[in-house]
TORKOL-4160 file (C-alpha; in steps of 0.2 Angstrom, whole numbers, padded with zeros to 4 digits, m for minus):
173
<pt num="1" X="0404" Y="0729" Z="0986"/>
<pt num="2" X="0393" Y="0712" Z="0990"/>
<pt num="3" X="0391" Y="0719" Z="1008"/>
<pt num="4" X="0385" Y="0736" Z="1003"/>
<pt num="5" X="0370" Y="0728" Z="0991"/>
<pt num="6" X="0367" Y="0717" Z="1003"/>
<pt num="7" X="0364" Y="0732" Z="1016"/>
<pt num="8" X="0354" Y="0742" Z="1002"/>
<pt num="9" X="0344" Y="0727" Z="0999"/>
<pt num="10" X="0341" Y="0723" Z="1017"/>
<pt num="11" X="0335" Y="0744" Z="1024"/>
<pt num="12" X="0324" Y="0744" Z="1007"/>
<pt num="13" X="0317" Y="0729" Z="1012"/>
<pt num="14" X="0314" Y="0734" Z="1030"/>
<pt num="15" X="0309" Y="0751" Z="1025"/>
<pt num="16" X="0295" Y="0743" Z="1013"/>
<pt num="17" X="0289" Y="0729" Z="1028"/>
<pt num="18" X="0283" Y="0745" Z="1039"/>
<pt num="19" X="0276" Y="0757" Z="1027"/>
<pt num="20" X="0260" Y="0749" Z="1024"/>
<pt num="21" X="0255" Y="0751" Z="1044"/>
<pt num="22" X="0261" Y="0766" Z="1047"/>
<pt num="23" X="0249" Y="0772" Z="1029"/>
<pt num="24" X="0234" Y="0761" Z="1038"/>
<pt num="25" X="0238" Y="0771" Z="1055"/>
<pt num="26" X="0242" Y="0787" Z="1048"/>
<pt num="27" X="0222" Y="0785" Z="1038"/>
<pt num="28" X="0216" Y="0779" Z="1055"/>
<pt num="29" X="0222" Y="0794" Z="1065"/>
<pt num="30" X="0215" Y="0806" Z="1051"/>
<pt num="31" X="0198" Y="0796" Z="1051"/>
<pt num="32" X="0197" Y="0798" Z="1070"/>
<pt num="33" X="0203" Y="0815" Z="1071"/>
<pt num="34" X="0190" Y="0821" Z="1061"/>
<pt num="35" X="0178" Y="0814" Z="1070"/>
<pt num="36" X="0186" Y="0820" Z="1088"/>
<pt num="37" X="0186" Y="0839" Z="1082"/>
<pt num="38" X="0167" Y="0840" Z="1081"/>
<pt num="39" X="0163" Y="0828" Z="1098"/>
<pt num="40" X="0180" Y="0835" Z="1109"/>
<pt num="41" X="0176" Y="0849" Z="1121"/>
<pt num="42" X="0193" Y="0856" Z="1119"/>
<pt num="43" X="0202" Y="0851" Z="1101"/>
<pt num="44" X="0215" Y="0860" Z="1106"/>
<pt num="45" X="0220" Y="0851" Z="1122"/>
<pt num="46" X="0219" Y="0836" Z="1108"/>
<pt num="47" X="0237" Y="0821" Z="1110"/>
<pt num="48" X="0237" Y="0806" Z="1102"/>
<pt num="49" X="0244" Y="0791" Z="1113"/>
<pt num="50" X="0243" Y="0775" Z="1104"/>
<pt num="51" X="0234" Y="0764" Z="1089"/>
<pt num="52" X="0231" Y="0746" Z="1091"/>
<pt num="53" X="0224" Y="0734" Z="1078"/>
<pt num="54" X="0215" Y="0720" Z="1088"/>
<pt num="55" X="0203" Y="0712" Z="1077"/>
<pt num="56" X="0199" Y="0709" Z="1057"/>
<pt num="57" X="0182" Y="0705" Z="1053"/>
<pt num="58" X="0180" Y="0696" Z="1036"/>
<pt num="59" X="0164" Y="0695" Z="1026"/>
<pt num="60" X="0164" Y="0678" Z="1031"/>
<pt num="61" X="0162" Y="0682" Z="1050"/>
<pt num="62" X="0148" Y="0694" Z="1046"/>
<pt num="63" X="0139" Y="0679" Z="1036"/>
<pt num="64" X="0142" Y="0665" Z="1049"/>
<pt num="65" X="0136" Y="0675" Z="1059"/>
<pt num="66" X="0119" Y="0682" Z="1051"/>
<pt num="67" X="0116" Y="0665" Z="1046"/>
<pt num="68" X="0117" Y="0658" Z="1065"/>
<pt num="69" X="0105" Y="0675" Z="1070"/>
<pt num="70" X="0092" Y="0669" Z="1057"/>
<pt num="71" X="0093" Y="0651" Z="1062"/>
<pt num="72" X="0090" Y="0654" Z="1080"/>
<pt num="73" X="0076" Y="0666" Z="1075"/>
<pt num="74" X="0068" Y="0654" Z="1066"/>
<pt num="75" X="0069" Y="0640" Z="1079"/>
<pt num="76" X="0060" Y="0652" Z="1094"/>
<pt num="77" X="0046" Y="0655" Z="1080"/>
<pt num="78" X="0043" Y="0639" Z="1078"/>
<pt num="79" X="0043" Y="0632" Z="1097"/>
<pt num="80" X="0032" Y="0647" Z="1097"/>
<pt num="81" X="0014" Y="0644" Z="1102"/>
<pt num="82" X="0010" Y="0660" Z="1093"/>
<pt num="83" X="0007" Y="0657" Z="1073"/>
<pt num="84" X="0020" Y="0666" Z="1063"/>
<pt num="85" X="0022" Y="0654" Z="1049"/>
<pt num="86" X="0023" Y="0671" Z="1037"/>
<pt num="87" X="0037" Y="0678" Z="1047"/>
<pt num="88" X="0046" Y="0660" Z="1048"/>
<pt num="89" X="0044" Y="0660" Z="1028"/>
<pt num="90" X="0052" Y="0676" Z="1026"/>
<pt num="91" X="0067" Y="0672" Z="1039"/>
<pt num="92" X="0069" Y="0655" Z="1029"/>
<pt num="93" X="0069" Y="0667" Z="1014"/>
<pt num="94" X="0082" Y="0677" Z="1019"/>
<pt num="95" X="0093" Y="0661" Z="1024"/>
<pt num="96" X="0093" Y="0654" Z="1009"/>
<pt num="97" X="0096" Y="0670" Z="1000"/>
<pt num="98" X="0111" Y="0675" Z="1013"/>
<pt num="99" X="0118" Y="0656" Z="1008"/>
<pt num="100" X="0114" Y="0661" Z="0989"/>
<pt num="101" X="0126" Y="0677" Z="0992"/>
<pt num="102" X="0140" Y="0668" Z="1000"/>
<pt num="103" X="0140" Y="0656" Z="0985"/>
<pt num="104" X="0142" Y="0668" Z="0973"/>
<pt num="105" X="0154" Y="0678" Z="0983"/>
<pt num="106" X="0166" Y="0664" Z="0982"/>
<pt num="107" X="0184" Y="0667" Z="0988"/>
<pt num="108" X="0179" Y="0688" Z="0990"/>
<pt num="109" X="0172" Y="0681" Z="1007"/>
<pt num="110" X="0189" Y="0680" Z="1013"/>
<pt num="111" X="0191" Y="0699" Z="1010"/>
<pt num="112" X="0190" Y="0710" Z="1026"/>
<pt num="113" X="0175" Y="0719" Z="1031"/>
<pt num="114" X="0182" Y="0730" Z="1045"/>
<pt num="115" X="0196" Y="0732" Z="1057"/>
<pt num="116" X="0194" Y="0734" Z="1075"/>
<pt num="117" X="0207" Y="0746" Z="1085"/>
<pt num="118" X="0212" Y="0751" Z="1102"/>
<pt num="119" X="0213" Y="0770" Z="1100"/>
<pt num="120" X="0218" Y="0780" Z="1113"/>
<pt num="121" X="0220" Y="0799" Z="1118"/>
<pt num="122" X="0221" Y="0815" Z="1129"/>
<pt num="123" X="0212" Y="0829" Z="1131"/>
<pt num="124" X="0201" Y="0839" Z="1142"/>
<pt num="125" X="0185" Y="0836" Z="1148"/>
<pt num="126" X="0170" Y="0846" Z="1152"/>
<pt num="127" X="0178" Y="0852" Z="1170"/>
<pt num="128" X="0194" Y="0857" Z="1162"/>
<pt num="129" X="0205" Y="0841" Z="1168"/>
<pt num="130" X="0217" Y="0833" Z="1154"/>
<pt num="131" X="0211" Y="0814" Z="1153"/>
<pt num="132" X="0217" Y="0797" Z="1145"/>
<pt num="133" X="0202" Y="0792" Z="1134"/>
<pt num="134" X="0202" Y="0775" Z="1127"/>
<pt num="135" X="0191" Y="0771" Z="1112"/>
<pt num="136" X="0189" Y="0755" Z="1101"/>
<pt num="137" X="0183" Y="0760" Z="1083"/>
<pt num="138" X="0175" Y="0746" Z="1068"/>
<pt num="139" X="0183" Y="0755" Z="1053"/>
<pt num="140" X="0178" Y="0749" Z="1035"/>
<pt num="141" X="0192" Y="0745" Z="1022"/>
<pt num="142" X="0185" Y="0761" Z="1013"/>
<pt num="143" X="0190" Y="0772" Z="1029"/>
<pt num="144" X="0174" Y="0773" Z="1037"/>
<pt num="145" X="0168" Y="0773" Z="1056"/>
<pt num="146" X="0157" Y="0762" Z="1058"/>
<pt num="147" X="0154" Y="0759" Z="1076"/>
<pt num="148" X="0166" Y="0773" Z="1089"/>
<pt num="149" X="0163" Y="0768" Z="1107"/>
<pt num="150" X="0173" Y="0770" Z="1125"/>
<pt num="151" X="0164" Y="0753" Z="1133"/>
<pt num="152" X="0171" Y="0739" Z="1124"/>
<pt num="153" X="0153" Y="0728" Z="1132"/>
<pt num="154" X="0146" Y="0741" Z="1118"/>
<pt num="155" X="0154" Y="0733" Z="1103"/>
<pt num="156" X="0144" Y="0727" Z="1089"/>
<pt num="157" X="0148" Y="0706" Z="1088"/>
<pt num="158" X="0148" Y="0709" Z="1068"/>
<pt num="159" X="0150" Y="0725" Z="1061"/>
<pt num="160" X="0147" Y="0729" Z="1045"/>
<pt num="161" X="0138" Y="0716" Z="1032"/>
<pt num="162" X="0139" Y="0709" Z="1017"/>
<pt num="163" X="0138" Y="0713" Z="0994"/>
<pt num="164" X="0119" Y="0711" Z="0996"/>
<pt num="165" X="0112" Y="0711" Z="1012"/>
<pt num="166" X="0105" Y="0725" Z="1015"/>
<pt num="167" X="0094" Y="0721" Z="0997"/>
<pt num="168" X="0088" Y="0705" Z="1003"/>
<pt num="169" X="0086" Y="0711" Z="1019"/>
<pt num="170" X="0073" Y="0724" Z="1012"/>
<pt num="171" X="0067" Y="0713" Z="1000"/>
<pt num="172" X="0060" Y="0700" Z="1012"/>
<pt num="173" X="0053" Y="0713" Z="1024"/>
C-alpha cells in the first residue's frame, strides 16, 4: 500500500514540475502563430520544430541598463565643446528620476520584464521551397511580442522598460 502512494505521489509530482512550461510554450506558440499567419506566404505549408527559452530579462536589467545609457550620455555632452548644458540638465533629470523609480519599485525589480526564445519553424518561401526559419522572439510576461527577428545581431540589448519610464521619459523631453 506504502509503495503505491509513494508512486501516486511521485507521477503527481512529476506531472505538476512540467506543466508550467508546457502552459508558457503552449501561449508562446499561439502568440507566434498568430503572428506567422499574417507575415507566412504559405500558412498552410506552416510546422512547428522547437521552442527554446534562452534568456529572462528582469526590470532590473532594463534599469541597469537605462541608467548606464544616460550616464554615458551625459559624460559625451559634457567633454562636448558644444554647450548643451539644458540637455545635460534633463539627462541628469531623468537619471535621478529612473533611481527614484527603482527605489520605489523595491523587490518588484526582481519580477521579469520579458523572455527571450529560440523559435524555430518550416514552411515555404516565396519560390515555393520548404525552409527551416529560425526566429528569436522578446516576449512580455503579458504574452506580447515585443521584438520578432531572424538575425540574432538585430536583438534589442533591453527590451522592454520599466513601471514609469516611458512618463519620465516624456516628461523630461
Amino acid at each position: 500500500m506504502k509503495k503505491i502512494i509513494l508512486l501516486v505521489c511521485a507521477i503527481t509530482a512529476f506531472c505538476s514540475c512540467g506543466g508550467s512550461d508546457n502552459q508558457n510554450e503552449k501561449k508562446v506558440r499561439e502568440v507566434v502563430e498568430e503572428k506567422l499567419k499574417t507575415e507566412m506566404n504559405d500558412w498552410s505549408s506552416y510546422e512547428f520544430v522547437s521552442l527554446e527559452v534562452l534568456d529572462t530579462i528582469k526590470y532590473i536589467d532594463n534599469i541597469n541598463y537605462r541608467k548606464k545609457y544616460f550616464k554615458e550620455i551625459i559624460k559625451i555632452k559634457k567633454d562636448s565643446p558644444i554647450n548643451s548644458f539644458n540637455s545635460i540638465e534633463k539627462d541628469s533629470l531623468i537619471l535621478i528620476g529612473i533611481d527614484s523609480i527603482q527605489n520605489l519599485m523595491g523587490d518588484k525589480v526582481n519580477e521579469d520584464a520579458a523572455y527571450l526564445y529560440k523559435y524555430k519553424f518550416r514552411g515555404k518561401n516565396k519560390l515555393g521551397a520548404v525552409i527551416l526559419e529560425e526566429y528569436f522572439i522578446y516576449i512580455s510576461p503579458n504574452w506580447e511580442i515585443i521584438q520578432m527577428t531572424n538575425d540574432r545581431k538585430n536583438l534589442y540589448e533591453n527590451p522592454g522598460g520599466f513601471p514609469g519610464y516611458v512618463d519620465l521619459f516624456k516628461k523630461n523631453m
